[in-house]
C-alpha positions as CSV (number, residue, x, y, z in Angstrom):
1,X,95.6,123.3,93.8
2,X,98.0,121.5,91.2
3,X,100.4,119.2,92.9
4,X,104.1,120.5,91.1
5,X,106.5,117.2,90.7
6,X,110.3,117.9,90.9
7,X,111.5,115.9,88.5
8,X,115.3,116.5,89.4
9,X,114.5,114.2,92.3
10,X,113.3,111.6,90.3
11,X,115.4,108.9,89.2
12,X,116.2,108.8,85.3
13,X,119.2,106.6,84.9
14,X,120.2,103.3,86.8
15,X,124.0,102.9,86.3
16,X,125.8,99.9,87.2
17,X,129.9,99.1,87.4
18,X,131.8,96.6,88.3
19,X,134.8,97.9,90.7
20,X,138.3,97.1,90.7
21,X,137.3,94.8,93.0
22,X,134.9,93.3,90.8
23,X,131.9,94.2,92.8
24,X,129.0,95.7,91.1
25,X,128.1,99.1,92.4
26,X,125.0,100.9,91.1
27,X,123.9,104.4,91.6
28,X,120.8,106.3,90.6
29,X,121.2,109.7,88.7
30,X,118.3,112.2,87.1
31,X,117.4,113.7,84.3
32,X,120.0,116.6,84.6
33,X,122.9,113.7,85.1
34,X,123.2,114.5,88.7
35,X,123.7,112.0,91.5
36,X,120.9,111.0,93.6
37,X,122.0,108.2,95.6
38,X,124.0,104.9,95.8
39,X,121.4,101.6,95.2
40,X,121.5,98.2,96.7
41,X,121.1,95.2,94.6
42,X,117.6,94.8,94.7
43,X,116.4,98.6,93.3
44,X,118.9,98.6,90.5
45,X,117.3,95.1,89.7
46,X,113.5,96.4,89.5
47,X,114.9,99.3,88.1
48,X,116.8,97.3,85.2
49,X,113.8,95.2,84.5
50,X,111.2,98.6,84.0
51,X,114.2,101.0,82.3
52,X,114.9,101.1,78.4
53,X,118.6,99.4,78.1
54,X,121.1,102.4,76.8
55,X,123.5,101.1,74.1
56,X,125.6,104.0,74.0
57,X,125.3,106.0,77.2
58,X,126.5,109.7,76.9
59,X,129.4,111.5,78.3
60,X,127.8,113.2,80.5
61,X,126.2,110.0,82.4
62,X,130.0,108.2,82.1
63,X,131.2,111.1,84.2
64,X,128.6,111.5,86.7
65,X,128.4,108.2,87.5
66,X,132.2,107.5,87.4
67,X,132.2,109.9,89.9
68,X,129.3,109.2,92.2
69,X,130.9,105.4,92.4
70,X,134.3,106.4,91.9
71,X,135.7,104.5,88.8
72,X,137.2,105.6,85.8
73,X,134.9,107.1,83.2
74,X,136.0,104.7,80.7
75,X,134.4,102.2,83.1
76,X,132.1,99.5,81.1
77,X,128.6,101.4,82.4
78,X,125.3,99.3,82.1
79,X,122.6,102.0,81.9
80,X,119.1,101.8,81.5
81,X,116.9,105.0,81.3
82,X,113.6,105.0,83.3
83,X,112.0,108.4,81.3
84,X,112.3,110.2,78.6
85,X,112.5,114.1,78.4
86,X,109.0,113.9,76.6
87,X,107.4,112.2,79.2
88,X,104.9,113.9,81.2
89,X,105.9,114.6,85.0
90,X,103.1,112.6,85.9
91,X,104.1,109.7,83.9
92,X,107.9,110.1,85.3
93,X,106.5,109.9,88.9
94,X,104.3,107.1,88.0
95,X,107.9,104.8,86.7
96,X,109.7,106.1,89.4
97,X,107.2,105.6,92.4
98,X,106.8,101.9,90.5
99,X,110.5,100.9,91.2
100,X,111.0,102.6,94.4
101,X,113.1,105.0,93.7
102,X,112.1,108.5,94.1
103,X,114.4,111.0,96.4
């Protein structure tokens, strides 16, 4: 029996934002740019140090995460992809089981 992996509840993008309060808050989205959960200091961390740093993230991340953390979409975002669309589902599940973050 084949094993099917979800990938829409694996984490893809790790965005971070500072709030008006100048907090950082972080939140983890998939590949589809839906919100999967809220992280703690310590996931988005690992998760920084194994994703692939996104220059210019796209609209559609800006919005989702602006409002999964609730800040503006023109926010300053630090993103950092964990997979690519390429990748197989095994190797997604492998990146996202290796930083803890799979939902």
């Amino acid at each position: 029996m084949v094993m099917v992996i979800d990938r829409k509840k694996l984490v893809c993008y790790v965005v971070a934002v500072k709030d008006a309060a100048g907090e950082q808050r972080c939140c983890a989205l998939n590949e589809d740019r839906q919100w999967l959960a809220n992280l703690g200091a310590e996931a988005a961390a690992t998760a920084e140090k194994i994703g692939v740093f996104c220059c210019n993230p796209s609209t559609e991340v800006r919005r989702a995460a602006a409002e999964a953390l609730g800040v503006a979409p023109d926010a300053e975002f630090v993103v950092h992809r964990l997979f690519q669309d390429s990748d197989s589902d095994e190797c997604a599940e492998v990146i996202a089981r290796k930083v803890g973050l799979l939902h």
